[in-house]
C-alpha positions as CSV (number, residue, x, y, z in Angstrom):
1,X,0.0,0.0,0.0
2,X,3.0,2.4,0.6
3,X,4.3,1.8,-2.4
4,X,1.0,2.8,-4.3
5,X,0.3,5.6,-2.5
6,X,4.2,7.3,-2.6
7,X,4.2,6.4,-6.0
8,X,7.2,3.9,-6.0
9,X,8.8,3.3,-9.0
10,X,9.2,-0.5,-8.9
11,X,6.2,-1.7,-6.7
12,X,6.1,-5.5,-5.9
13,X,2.4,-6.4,-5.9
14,X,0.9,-4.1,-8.5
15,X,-2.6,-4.8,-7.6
16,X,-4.9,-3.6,-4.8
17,X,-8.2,-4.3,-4.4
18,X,-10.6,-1.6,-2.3
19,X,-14.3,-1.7,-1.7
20,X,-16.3,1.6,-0.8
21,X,-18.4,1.8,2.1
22,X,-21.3,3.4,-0.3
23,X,-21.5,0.8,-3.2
24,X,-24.3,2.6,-4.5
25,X,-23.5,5.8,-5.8
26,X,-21.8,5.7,-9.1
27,X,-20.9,9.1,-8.8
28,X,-18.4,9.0,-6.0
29,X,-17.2,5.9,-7.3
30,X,-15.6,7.8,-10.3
31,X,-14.5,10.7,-7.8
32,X,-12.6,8.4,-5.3
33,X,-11.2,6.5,-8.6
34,X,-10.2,10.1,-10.0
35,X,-8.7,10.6,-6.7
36,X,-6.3,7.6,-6.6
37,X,-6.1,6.9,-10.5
38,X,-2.8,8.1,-12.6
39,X,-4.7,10.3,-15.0
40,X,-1.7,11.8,-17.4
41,X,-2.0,15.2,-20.0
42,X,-2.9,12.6,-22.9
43,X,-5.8,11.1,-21.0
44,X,-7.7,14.8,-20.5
45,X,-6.6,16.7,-23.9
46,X,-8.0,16.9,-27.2
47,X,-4.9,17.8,-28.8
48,X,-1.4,18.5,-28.5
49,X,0.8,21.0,-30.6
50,X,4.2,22.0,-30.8
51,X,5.0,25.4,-31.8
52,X,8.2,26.5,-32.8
53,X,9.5,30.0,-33.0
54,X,13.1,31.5,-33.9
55,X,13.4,32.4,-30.3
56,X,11.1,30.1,-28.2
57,X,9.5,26.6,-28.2
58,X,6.0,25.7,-27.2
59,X,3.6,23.0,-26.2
60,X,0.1,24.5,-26.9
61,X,-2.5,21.9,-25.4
62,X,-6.2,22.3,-25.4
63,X,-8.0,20.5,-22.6
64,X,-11.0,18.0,-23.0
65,X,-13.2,19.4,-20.2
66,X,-15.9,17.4,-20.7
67,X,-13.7,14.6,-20.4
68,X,-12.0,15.9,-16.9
69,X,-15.9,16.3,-15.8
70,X,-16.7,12.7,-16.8
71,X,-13.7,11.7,-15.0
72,X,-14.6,13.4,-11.6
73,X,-11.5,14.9,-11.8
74,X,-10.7,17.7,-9.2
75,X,-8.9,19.8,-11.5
76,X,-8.9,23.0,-13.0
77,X,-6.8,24.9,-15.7
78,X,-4.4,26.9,-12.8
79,X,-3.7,23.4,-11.1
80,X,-2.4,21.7,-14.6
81,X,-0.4,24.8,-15.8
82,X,3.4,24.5,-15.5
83,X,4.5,28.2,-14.2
């Protein structure tokens, strides 16, 4: 279980199996699964673009909202923005 949750990068037993106290509710099954599921740029973006300039390089990306709302996700554009 430590090894999930600190993100190890070689984890012995893969595999964990959980059961929610509320088996009922669909919806917060998928938010407790967005909570503990990898979910990487690919999985929530329509596209992906890189942009090159004579100065500069650039990764313009436009987000699949309705997808991060299907997902339960509990992100937002300011949380997935590298600064």
């Amino acid at each position: 279980m430590t090894e999930i949750l600190n993100c190890g990068k070689k984890i012995s037993t893969p595999i964990i199996t959980a059961y929610l106290e509320n088996d009922t509710d669909e919806d917060f099954a998928r938010r407790v699964k967005g909570r503990i599921e990898k979910t990487v740029l690919p999985d929530v973006c329509q596209y992906m673009e890189e942009v090159y300039t004579a100065d500069n390089a650039f990764l313009v990306v436009k987000l699949d909202l309705d997808r991060i709302k299907l997902l339960r996700l509990e992100v937002d554009i300011d949380s997935i923005i590298c600064k």
